[in-house]
C-alpha positions as CSV (number, residue, x, y, z in Angstrom):
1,X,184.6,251.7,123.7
2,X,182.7,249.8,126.5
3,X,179.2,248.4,125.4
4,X,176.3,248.3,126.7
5,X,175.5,245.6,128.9
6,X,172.4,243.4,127.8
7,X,170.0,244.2,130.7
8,X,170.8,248.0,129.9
9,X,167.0,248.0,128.2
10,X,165.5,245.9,131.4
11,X,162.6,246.9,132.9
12,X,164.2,247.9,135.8
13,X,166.4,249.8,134.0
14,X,163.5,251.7,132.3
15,X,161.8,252.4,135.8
16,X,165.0,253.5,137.1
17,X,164.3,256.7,134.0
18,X,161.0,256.2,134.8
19,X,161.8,257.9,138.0
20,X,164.6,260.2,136.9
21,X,161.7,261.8,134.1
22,X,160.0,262.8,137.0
23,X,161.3,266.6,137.7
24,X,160.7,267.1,134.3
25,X,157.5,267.5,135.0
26,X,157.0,269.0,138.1
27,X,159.1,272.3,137.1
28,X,156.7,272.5,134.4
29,X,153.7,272.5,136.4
30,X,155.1,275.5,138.5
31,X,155.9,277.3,135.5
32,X,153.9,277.1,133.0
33,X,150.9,275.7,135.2
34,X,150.2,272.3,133.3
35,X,150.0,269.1,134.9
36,X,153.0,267.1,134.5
37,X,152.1,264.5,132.1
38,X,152.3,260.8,133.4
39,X,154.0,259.2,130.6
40,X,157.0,258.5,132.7
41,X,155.0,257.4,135.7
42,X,156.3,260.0,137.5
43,X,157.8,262.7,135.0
44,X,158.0,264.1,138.8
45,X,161.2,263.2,139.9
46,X,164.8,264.8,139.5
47,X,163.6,266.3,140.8
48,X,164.7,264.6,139.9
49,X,165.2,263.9,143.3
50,X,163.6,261.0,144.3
51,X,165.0,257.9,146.1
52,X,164.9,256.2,142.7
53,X,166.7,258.9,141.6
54,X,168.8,258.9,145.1
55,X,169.7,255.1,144.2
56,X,169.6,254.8,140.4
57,X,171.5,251.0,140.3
58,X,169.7,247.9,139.5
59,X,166.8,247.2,141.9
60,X,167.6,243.5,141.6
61,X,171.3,244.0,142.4
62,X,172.3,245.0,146.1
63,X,175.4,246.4,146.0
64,X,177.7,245.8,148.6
65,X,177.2,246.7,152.4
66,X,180.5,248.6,152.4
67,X,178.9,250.8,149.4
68,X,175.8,251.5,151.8
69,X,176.4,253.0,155.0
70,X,173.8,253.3,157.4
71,X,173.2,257.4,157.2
72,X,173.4,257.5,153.1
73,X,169.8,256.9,152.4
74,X,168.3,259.4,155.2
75,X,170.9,262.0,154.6
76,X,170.0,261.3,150.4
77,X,166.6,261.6,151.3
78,X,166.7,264.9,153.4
79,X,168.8,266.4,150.6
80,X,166.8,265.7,148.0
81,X,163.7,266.5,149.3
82,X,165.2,269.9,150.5
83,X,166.5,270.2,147.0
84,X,163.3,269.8,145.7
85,X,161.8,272.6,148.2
86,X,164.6,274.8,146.9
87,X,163.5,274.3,143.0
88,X,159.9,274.3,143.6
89,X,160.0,277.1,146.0
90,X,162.0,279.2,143.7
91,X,159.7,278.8,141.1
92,X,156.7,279.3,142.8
93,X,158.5,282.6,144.3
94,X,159.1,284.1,141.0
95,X,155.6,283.6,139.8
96,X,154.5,285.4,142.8
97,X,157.1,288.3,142.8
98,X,156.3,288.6,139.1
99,X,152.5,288.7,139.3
100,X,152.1,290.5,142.2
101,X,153.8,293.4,139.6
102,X,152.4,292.9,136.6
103,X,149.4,290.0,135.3
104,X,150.9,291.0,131.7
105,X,154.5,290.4,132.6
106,X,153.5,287.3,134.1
107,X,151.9,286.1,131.3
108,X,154.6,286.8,128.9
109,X,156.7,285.1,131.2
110,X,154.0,282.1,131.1
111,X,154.6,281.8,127.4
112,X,158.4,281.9,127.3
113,X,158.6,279.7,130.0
114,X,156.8,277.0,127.8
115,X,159.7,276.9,125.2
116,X,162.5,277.0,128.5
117,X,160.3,273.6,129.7
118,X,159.5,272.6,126.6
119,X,163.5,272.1,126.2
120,X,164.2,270.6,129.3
121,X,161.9,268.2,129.3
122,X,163.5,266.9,125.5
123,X,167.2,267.8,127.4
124,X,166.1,265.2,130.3
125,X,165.1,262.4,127.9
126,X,167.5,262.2,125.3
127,X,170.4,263.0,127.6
128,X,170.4,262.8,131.8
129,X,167.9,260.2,131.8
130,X,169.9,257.8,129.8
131,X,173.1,259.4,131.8
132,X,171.3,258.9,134.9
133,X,170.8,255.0,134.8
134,X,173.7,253.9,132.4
135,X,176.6,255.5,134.3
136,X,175.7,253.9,137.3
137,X,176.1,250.7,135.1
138,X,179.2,251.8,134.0
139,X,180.5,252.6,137.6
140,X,179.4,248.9,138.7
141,X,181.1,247.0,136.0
142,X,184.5,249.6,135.6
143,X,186.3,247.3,137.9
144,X,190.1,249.7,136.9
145,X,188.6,250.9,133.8
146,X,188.0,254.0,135.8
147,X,188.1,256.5,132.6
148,X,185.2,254.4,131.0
149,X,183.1,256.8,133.2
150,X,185.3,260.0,132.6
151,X,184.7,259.4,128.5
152,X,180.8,259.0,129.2
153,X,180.5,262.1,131.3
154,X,182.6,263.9,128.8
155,X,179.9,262.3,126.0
156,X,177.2,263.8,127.6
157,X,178.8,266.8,128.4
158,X,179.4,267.4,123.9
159,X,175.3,266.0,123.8
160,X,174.4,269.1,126.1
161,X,176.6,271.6,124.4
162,X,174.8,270.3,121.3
163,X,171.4,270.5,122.7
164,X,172.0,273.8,124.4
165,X,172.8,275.4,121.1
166,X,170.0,273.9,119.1
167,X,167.6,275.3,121.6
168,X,168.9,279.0,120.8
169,X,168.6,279.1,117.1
170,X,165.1,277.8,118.2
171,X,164.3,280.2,120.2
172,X,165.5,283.3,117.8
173,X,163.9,281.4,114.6
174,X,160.6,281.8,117.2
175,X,161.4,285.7,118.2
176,X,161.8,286.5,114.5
177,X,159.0,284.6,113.5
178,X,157.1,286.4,116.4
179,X,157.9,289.5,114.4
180,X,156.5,289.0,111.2
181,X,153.1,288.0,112.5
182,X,152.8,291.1,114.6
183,X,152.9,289.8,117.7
184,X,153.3,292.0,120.8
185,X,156.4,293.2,120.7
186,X,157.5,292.7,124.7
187,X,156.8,288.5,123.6
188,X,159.4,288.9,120.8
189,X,162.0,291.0,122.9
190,X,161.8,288.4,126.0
191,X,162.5,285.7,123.4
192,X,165.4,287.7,122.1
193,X,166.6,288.2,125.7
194,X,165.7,284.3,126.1
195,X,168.4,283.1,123.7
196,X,171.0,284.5,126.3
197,X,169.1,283.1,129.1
198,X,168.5,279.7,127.8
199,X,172.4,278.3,128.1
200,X,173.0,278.8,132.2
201,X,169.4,277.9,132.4
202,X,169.5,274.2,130.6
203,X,172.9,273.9,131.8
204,X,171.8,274.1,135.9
205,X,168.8,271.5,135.0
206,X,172.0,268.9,133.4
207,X,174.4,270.1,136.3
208,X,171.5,268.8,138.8
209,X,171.2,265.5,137.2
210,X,174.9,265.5,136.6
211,X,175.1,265.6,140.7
212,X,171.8,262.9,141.0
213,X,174.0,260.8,138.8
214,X,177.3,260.7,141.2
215,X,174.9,260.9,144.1
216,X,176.1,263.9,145.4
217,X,173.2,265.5,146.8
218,X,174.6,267.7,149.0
219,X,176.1,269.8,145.9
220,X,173.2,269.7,144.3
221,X,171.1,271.3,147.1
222,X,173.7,274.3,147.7
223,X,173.2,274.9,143.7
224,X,170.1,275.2,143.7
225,X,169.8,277.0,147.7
226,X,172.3,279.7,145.9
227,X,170.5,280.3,142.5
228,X,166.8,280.3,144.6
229,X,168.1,283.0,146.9
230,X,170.0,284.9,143.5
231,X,166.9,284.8,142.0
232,X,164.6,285.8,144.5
233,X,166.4,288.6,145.6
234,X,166.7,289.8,141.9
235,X,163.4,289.9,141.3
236,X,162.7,291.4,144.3
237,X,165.1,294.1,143.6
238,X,163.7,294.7,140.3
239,X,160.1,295.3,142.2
240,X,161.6,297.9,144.2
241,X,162.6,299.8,142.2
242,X,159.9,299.8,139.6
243,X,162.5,297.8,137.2
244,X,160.1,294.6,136.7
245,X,160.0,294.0,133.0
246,X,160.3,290.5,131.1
247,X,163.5,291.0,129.9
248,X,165.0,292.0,133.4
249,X,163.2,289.4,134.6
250,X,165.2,287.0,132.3
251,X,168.1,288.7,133.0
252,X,167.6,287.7,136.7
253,X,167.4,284.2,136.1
254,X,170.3,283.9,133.6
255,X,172.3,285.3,136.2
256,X,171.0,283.5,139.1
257,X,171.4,280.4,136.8
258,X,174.8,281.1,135.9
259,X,175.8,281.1,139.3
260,X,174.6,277.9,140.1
261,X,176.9,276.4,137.3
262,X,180.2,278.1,138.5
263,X,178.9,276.9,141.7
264,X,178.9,273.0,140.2
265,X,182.0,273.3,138.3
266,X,183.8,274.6,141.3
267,X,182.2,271.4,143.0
268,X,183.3,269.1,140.2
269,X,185.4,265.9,141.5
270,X,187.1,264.0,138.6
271,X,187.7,265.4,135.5
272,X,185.8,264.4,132.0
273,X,187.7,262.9,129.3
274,X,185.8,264.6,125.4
275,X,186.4,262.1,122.6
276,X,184.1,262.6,119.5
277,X,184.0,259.1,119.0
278,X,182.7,257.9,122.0
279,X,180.4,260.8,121.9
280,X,178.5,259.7,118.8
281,X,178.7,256.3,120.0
282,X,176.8,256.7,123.3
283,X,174.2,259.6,121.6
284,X,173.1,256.7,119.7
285,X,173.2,254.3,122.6
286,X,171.3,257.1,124.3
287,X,168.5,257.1,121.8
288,X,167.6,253.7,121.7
289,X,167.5,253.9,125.1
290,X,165.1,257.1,125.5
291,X,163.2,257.0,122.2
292,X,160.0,255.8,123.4
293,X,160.2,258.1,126.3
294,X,161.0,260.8,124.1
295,X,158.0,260.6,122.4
296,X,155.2,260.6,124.9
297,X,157.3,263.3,126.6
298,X,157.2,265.6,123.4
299,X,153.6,264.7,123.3
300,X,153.0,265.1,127.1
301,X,154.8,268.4,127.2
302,X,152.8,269.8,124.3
303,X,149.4,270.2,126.4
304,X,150.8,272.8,128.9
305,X,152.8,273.9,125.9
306,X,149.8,274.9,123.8
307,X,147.1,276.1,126.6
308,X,149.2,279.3,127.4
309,X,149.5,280.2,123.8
310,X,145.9,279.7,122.8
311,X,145.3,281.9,125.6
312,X,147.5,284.7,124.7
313,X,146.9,284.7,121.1
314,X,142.9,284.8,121.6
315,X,142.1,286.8,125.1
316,X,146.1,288.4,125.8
317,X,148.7,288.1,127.9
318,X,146.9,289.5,130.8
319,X,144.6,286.6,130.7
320,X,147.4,284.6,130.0
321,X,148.6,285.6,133.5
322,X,145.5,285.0,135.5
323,X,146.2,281.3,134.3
324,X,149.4,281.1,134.6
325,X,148.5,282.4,138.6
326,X,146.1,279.8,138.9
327,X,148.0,276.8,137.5
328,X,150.9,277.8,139.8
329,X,148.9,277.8,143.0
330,X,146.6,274.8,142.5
331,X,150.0,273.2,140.9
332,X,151.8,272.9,145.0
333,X,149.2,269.8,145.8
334,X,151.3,268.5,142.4
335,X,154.2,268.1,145.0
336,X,152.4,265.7,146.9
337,X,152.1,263.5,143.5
338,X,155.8,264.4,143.1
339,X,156.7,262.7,146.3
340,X,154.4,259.9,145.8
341,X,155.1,259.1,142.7
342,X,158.8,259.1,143.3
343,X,158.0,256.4,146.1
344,X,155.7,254.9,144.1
345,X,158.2,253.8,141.3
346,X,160.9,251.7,142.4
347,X,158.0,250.2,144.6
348,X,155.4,249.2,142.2
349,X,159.0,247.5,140.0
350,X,159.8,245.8,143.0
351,X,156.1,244.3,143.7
352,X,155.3,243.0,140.6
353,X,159.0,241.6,140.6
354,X,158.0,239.5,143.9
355,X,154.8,239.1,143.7
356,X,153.3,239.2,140.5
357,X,150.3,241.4,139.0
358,X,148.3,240.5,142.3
359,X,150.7,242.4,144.1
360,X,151.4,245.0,141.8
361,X,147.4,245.8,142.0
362,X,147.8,245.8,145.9
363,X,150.4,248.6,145.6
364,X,148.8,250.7,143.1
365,X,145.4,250.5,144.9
366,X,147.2,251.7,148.2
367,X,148.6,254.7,146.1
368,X,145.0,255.8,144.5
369,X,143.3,255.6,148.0
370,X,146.1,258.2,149.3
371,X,145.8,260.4,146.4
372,X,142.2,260.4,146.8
373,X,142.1,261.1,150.3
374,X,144.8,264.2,149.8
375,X,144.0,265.2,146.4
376,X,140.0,264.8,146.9
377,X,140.9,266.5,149.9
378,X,142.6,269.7,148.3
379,X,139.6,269.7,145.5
380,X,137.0,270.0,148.4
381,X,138.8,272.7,149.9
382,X,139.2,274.6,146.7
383,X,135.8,274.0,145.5
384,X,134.7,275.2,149.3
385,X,136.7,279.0,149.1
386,X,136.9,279.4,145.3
387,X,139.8,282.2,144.5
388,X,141.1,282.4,148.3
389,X,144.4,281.1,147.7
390,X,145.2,282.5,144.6
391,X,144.3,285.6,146.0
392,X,146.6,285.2,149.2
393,X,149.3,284.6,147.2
394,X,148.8,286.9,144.1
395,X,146.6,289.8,145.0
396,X,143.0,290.9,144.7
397,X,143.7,291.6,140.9
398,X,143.3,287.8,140.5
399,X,139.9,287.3,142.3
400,X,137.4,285.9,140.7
401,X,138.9,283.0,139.3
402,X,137.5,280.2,141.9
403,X,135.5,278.4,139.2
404,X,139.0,278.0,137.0
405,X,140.9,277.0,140.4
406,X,138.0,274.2,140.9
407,X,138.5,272.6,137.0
408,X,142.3,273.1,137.8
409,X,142.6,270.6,141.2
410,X,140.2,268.5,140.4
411,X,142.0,267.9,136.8
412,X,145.3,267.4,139.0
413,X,143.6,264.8,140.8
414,X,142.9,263.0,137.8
415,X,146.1,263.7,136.7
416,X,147.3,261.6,139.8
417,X,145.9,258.6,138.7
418,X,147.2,258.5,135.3
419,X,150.4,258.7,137.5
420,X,149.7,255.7,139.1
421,X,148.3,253.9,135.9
422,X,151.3,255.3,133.9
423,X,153.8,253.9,136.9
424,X,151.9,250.3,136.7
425,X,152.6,250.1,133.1
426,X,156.4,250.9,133.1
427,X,156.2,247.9,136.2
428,X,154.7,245.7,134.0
429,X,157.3,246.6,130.9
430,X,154.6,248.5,129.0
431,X,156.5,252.1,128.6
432,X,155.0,252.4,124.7
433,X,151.7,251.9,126.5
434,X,151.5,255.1,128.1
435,X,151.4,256.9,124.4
436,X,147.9,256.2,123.9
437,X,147.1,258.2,126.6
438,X,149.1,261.2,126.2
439,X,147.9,261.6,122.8
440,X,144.6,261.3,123.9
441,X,145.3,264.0,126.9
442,X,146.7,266.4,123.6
443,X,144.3,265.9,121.1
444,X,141.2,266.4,124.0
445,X,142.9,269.3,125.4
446,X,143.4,270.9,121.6
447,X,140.0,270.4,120.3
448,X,138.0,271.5,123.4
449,X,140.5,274.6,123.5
450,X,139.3,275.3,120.2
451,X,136.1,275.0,121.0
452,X,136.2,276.3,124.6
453,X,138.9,279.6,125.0
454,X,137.6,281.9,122.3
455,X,134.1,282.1,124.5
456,X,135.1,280.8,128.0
457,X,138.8,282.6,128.2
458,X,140.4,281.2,131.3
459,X,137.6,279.3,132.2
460,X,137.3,277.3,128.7
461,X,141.4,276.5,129.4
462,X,140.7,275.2,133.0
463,X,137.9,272.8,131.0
464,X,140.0,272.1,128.7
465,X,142.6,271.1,130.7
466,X,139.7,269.0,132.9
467,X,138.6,266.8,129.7
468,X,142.2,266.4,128.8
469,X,142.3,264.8,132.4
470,X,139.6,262.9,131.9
471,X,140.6,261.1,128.6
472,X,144.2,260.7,129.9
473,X,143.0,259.1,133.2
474,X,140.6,256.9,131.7
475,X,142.5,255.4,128.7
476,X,145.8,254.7,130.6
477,X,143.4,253.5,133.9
478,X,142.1,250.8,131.0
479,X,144.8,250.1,129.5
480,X,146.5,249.0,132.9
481,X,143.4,247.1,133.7
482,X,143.6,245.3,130.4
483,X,147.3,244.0,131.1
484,X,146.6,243.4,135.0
485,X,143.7,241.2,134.2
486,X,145.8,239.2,131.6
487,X,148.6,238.4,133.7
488,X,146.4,237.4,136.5
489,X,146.1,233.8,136.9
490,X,142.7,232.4,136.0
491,X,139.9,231.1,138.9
């Protein structure tokens, strides 16, 4: 069994997760129409996809030449980013196709979506992050102990069947329990369609870090091409014929997901190697490595996790749609933090490696400028036409929502700079640091939604979700101040 090497726990080991926590994130904004939360500086990125994720190794170790030819960064780049247009696109597609049908099927969607995130995000700390970083290690240091690698993808392969299965009996213990608190009864029969659904979908989101990890980013873009178009046309097919109901609609996706993963395991190169052993072994590897990320995840993920349920449970899943519509539109300028962010990352490591905390400040000011410029941007725009866009996209049954699109963009723009606050801290070693301010981002968002949705609806969700900004933005802007200014040298 190969241990761990000592800078395994580095901090530019941690940033290289920081940026893989990234996708995380963004999916969840399309889906479930929360911002993703900034713990990992950029939950943005598998997608995943970012260069950090592109070139997880050691940003303090060049590898050699031969092991970098001149065309592997662009073509990485174009792949991932087109990956990333694939998953995002396909999400926002679905949300469209599905709410140009129904606002109540979209809203039921909305809420089982949350649990389907809610999962991945947990899936992409405790397992592909740590996968991610330490089996590019491992394919360093190997050096003819070539099935070191096999027996760690074949650990993380048991980890995912674990975690796959544990999100199943989840989701049924949540359909039944649906049931005996009367809830409506198409929420409880999408859950029960869910637990079918939930495998092939949690398996593409480890197949697509699984490619990220061996830097194989062409695969990973025809997956995800093929299960966009699969889905797409399903749910368009469903619309034709008058067939659009939540369970179809889960139906669609399990089977457009499916694909994807026969897709990938007809791509595989190299063969895993299972040993139960070495499985337990690296799981607990694994947690020491993700556990503090894990936590402000669980606690980042539980904001857009509770909004769409308050909503439902006090004004319905119709309103719960609306939302859902809104959040997904304003939630494209979150691709502009995606990309950002995923710059932003292995940059801000590198500055404060070279230059210090004065540096590190140079960077991250250059990154708040542009996302005030684009973001402040958007907000004007929003705040200038109200409902148009959702309405373009959606249909007139969603007009009148300009005042909720307004609270949303200009709660992403905050959001933005708790990304660039949250990326800072992870520079500078802090990663615990960032848990202050997702827990103040929750408990804001929870109280004011209390306060807020019964009266308000929509609107008290977009506030909500705007004071949960706030607090987030503020406390993790401080807390990076507070480091910053003790690291500085004196005048």
């Amino acid at each position: 069994m190969n241990h761990r090497s000592p800078h395994a726990e580095s901090p530019l080991a941690e940033v290289d997760r920081t940026a893989v926590c990234l996708e995380s994130s963004s999916a969840n904004f399309a889906s479930t129409g929360a911002p993703a939360s900034p713990a990992g500086p950029a939950q943005l990125a598998p997608p995943d996809s970012l260069n950090p994720v592109a070139s997880p190794q050691r940003l303090d170790r060049e590898p050699p030449p031969q092991n970098k030819p001149k065309h592997s960064v662009s073509t990485s780049t174009v792949f991932s980013l087109l990956d990333q247009v694939f998953v995002s696109g396909a999400s926002f597609a679905a949300s469209v196709v599905i709410g140009r049908t129904d606002a109540g099927i979209l809203g039921v969607y909305a809420l089982a979506m949350t649990l389907v995130n809610f999962f991945r995000a947990i899936q992409g700390e405790l397992i592909t992050a740590p996968y991610m970083v330490y089996r590019q290690q491992r394919q360093q240091h190997r050096r003819g102990k070539g099935s070191s690698v096999a027996v760690f993808d074949g650990s993380v392969m048991i980890h995912q069947c674990v975690a796959t299965l544990a999100g199943m009996v989840f989701v049924l213990a949540a359909g039944v329990s649906l049931t005996w608190i009367d809830a409506p009864h198409q929420l409880s029969s999408a859950l029960t369609v869910l637990v079918c659904t939930l495998p092939p979908v949690l398996w593409l989101s480890f197949a697509r870090h699984y490619c990220f990890a061996k830097l194989r980013f062409g695969l990973a873009t025809i997956v995800d091409g093929a299960v966009g178009f699969a889905q797409l046309t399903g749910l368009l097919l469903l619309a034709s014929l008058g067939m659009m109901s939540v369970e179809n609609v889960f139906l669609a996706i399990g089977a457009a997901t499916g694909l994807g993963v026969l897709i990938w395991i007809l791509g595989w190169r190299g063969r895993p190697v299972f040993q139960l052993a070495a499985a337990r072994d690296d799981w607990r590897s694994n947690w020491r490595f993700a556990r503090w990320a894990l936590a402000s995840q669980l606690i980042g993920c539980s904001t857009p996790f509770v909004l769409p349920w308050a909503i439902s449970f006090t004004r319905g899943e119709y309103d719960t749609g609306v939302f859902a519509a809104c959040v997904t539109t304003m939630g494209l300028s979150s691709l502009f933090v995606t990309a950002v962010g995923n710059l932003l990352t292995p940059l801000a490591a590198r500055g404060f490696a070279e230059g210090g905390a004065t540096k590190l400040r140079s960077i991250l000011t250059k990154a708040t400028l542009a996302f005030l410029a684009v973001l402040g941007g958007f907000c004007l725009f929003v705040l200038l036409t109200g409902d148009w866009l959702v309405v373009l996209f959606y249909g007139g049954d969603y007009a009148g929502t300009g005042n909720v699109c307004s609270l949303l963009a200009a709660g992403i723009l905050l959001n933005s700079l708790s990304v660039i606050a949250g990326n800072g801290l992870w520079a500078l070693d802090r990663p615990s640091w960032n848990l202050p301010g997702d827990t103040a981002v929750l408990i804001v968002t929870v109280i004011a939604s209390v306060v807020l949705i019964p009266a308000q609806g929509i609107a008290g969700a977009a506030m909500a979700t705007f004071c949960g900004a706030v607090a987030g933005a503020v406390l993790r802007l401080a807390t990076l101040q507070l480091v910053l200014r003790s690291l500085e040298p004196s005048p």
